[in-house]
RODO-2510 file (C-alpha; in nm, 4 decimals, decimal comma):
residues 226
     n   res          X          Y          Z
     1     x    -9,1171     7,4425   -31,3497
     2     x    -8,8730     7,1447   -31,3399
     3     x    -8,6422     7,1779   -31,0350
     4     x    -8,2426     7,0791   -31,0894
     5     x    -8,0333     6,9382   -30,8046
     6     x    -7,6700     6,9891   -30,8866
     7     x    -7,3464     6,8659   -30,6418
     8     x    -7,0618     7,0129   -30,7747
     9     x    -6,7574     7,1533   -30,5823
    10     x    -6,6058     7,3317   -30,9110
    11     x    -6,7406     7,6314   -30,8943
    12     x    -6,6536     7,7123   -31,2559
    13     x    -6,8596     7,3920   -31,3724
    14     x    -7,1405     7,4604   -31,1229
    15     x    -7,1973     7,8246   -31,2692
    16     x    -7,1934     7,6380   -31,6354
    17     x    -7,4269     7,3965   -31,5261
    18     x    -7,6604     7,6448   -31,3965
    19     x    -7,6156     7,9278   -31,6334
    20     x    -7,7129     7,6483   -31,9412
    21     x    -7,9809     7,4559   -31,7415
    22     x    -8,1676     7,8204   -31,6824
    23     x    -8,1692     7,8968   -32,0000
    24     x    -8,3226     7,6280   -32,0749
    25     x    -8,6187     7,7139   -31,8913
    26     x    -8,5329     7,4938   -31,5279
    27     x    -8,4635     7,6026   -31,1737
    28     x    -8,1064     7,4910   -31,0737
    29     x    -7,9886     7,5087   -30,7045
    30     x    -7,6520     7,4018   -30,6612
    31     x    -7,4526     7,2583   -30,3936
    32     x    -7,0782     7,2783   -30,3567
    33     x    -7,0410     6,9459   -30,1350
    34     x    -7,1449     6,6175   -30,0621
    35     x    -7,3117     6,7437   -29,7294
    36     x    -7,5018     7,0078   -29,8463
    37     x    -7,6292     6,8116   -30,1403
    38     x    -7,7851     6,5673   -29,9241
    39     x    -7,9321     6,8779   -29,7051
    40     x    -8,0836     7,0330   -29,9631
    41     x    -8,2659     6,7570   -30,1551
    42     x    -8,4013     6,6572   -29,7773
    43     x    -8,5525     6,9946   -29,7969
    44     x    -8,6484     7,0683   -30,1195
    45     x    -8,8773     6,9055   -30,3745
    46     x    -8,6511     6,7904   -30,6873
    47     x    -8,7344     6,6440   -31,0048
    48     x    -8,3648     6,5457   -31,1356
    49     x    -8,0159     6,5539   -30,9981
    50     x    -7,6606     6,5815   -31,1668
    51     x    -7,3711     6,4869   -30,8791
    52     x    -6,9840     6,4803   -30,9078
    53     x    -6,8621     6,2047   -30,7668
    54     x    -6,5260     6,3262   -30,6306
    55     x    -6,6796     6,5744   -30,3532
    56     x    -6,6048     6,6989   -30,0133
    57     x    -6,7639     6,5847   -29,7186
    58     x    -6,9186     6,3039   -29,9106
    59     x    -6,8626     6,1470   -30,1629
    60     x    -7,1045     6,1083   -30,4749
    61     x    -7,1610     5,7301   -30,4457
    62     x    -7,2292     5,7944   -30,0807
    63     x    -7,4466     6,0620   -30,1551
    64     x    -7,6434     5,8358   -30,4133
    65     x    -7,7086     5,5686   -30,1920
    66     x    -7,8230     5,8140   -29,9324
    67     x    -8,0784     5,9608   -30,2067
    68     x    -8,1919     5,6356   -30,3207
    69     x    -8,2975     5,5419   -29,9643
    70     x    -8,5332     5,8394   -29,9554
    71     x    -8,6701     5,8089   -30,3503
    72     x    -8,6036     5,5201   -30,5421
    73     x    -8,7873     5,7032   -30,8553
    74     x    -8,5655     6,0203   -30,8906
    75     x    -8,3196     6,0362   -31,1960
    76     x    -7,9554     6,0580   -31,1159
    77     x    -7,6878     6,1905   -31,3628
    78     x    -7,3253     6,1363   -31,2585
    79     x    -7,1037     6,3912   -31,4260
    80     x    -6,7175     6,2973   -31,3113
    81     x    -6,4293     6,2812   -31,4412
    82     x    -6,4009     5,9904   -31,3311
    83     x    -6,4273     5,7245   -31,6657
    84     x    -6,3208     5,3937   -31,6079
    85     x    -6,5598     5,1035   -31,6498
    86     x    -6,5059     5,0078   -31,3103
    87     x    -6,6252     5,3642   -31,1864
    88     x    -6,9506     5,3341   -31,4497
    89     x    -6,9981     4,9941   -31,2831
    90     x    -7,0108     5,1368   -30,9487
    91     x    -7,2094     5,4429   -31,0366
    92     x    -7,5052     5,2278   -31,1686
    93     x    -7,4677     4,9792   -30,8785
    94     x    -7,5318     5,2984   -30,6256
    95     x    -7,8292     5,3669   -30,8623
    96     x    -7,7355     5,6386   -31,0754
    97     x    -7,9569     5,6383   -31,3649
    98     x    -7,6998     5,8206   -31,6305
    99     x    -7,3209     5,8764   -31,6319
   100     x    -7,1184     6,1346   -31,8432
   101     x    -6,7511     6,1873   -31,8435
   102     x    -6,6031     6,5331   -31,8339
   103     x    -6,4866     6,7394   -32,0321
   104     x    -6,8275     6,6947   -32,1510
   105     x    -7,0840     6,8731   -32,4334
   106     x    -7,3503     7,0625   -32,2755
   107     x    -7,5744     6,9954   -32,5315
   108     x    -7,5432     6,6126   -32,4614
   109     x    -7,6025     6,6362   -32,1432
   110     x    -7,9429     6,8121   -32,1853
   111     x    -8,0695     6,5665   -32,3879
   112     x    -7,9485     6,3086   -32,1554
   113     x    -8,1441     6,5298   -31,8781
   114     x    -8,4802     6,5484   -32,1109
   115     x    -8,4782     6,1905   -32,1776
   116     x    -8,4329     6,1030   -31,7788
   117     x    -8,7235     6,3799   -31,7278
   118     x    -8,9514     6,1826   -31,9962
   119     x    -8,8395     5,8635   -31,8530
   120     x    -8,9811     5,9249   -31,4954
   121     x    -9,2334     6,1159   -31,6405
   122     x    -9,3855     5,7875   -31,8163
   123     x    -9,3263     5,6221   -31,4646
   124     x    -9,5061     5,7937   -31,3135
   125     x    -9,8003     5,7368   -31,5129
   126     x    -9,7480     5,3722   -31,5047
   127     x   -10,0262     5,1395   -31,3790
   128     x    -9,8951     4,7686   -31,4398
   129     x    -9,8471     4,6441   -31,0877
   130     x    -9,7032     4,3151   -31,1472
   131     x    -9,4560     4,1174   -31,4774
   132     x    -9,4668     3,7672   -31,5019
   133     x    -9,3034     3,5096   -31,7211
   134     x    -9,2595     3,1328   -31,7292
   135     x    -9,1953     3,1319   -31,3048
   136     x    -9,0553     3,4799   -31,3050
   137     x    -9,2354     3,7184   -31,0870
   138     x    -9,2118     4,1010   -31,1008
   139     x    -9,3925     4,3267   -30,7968
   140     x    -9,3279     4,6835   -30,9344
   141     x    -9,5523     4,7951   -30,6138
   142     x    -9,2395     4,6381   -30,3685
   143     x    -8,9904     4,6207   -30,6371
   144     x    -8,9705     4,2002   -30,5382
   145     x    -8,8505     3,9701   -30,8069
   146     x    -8,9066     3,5702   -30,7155
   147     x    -8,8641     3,2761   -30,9375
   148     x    -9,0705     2,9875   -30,8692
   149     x    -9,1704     3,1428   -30,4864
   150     x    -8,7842     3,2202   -30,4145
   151     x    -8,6743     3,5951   -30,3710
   152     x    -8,3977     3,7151   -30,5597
   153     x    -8,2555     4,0087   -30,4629
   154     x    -8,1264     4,2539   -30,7270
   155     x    -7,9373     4,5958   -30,7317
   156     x    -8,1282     4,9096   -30,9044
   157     x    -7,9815     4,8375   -31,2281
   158     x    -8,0261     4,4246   -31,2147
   159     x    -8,3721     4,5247   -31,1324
   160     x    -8,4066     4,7462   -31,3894
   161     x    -8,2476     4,5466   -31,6717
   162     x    -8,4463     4,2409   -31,5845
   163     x    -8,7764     4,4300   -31,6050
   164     x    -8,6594     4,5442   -31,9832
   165     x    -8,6195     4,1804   -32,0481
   166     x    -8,9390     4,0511   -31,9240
   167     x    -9,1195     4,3175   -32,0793
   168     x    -8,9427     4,2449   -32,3982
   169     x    -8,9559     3,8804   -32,3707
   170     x    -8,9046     3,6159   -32,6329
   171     x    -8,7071     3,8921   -32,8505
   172     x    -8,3864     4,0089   -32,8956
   173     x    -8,2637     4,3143   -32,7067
   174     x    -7,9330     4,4708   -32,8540
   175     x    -7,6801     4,6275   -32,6200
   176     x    -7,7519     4,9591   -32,7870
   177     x    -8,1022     4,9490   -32,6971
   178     x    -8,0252     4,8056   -32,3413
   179     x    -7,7948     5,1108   -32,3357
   180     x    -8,0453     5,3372   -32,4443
   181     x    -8,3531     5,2106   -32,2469
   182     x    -8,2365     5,0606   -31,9505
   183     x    -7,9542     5,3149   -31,8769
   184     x    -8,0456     5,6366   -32,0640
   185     x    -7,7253     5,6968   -32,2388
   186     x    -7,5506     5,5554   -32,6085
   187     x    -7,3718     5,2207   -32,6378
   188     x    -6,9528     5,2937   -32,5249
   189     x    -6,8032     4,9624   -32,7803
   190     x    -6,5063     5,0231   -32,5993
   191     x    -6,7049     4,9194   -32,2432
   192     x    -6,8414     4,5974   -32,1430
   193     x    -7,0463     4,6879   -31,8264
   194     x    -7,3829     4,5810   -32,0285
   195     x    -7,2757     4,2236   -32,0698
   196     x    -7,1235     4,2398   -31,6525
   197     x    -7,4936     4,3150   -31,5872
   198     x    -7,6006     4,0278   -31,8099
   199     x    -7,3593     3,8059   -31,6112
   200     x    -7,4857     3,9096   -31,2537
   201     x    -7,8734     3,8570   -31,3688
   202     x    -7,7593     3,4674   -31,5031
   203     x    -7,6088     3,4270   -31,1631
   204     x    -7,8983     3,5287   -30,9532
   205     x    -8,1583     3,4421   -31,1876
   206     x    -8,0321     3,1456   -31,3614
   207     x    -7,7503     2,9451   -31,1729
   208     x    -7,9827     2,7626   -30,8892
   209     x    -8,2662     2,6782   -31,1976
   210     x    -8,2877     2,4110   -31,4473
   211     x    -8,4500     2,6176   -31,6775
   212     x    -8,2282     2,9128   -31,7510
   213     x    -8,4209     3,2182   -31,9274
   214     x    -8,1575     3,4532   -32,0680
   215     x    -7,9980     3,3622   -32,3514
   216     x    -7,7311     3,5334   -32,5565
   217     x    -7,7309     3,5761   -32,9198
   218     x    -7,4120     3,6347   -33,0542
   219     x    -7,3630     3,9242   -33,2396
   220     x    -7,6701     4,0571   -33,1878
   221     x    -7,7554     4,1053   -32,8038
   222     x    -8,0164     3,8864   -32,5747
   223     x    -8,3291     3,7138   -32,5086
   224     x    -8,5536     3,6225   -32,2258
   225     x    -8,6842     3,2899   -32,3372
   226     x    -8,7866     2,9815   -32,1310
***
């Protein structure tokens, strides 16, 4: 039995969420504020969470950073109404591994839930303990990236982009499949935040090394390529 965690203070979505997520054959506990979201996933065993982000008590970026300090490996879907790029940005930068506007489709947002369930589920199986390319290093045991012997430190999302890359390295990555992979959800044309993530790796991977190793190709997406 797969075990929901959902934050939600309207009770009319809560009941929604849980009513559709049982049916679907998970157990849902719900909790109606920031507070007693934290409380119970401290004393339950969870294998997926969907937060609000506009909550009482605490907030849901607040309660994602708080949840990330405990598991680094448990999906988080963000389900606000909240839709500005600005909000995405920060969402992923707390490490939420989804985000969905509201109003939402309920059918979306279980297969956004099944493919962040298969997701960890293949993580969890995963045995490669350390990425290398050209004099790029990647610990997956201590989540460390170095270049050359110098340690770069990266958000959730930088770390989880750059480990696409340098899996994928020496071809092409399109922003719908960086979309799709890296953040579990379908390419928004009308949002940017893929290429802002581009732009923080080149600073912190790139800027202090002669040889720079991501590369865009325009009109079609990026490389990792020394």
């Amino acid at each position: 039995m797969i075990h929901i965690l959902v934050i939600e203070d309207e009770k009319r979505v809560a009941d929604l969420l849980k009513i559709g997520l049982e049916e679907n054959g998970y157990q849902v506990m719900v909790a109606y504020d920031g507070e007693m979201g934290l409380r119970l996933f401290r004393t339950n065993a969870f294998e997926l969470i969907i937060s609000d982000i506009i909550l009482p008590k605490r907030n849901g970026f607040e309660l994602c950073q708080e949840i990330r300090k405990a598991d680094e490996q448990i999906p988080i879907l963000m389900l606000t109404a909240l839709g500005t790029a600005d909000d995405k940005l920060e969402g992923f930068d707390v490490g939420a591994d989804d985000y969905m506007v509201k109003p939402f489709d309920f059918r979306e947002l279980l297969a956004r839930v099944k493919a962040l369930l298969k997701r960890r589920a293949v993580t969890n199986v995963e045995v490669v303990k350390e990425l290398a390319y050209a004099d790029l290093t990647i610990n997956f045991e201590r989540q460390e990236v170095t270049r050359n012997g110098v340690p770069i430190k990266l958000s959730p999302k930088e770390y989880n982009l750059l480990a696409y890359l340098v899996e994928n390295a020496e071809r092409v990555v399109s922003r719908v499949e960086i979309a799709e992979k890296v953040w579990n959800t379908h390419f928004d044309t009308g949002t940017n935040f893929i290429d802002v993530y581009i732009n923080y790796l080149r600073k912190k991977m790139d800027k202090n090394f002669e040889v720079k190793l991501i590369h865009t190709k325009p009109g079609v997406g990026f490389i990792l390529h020394a």
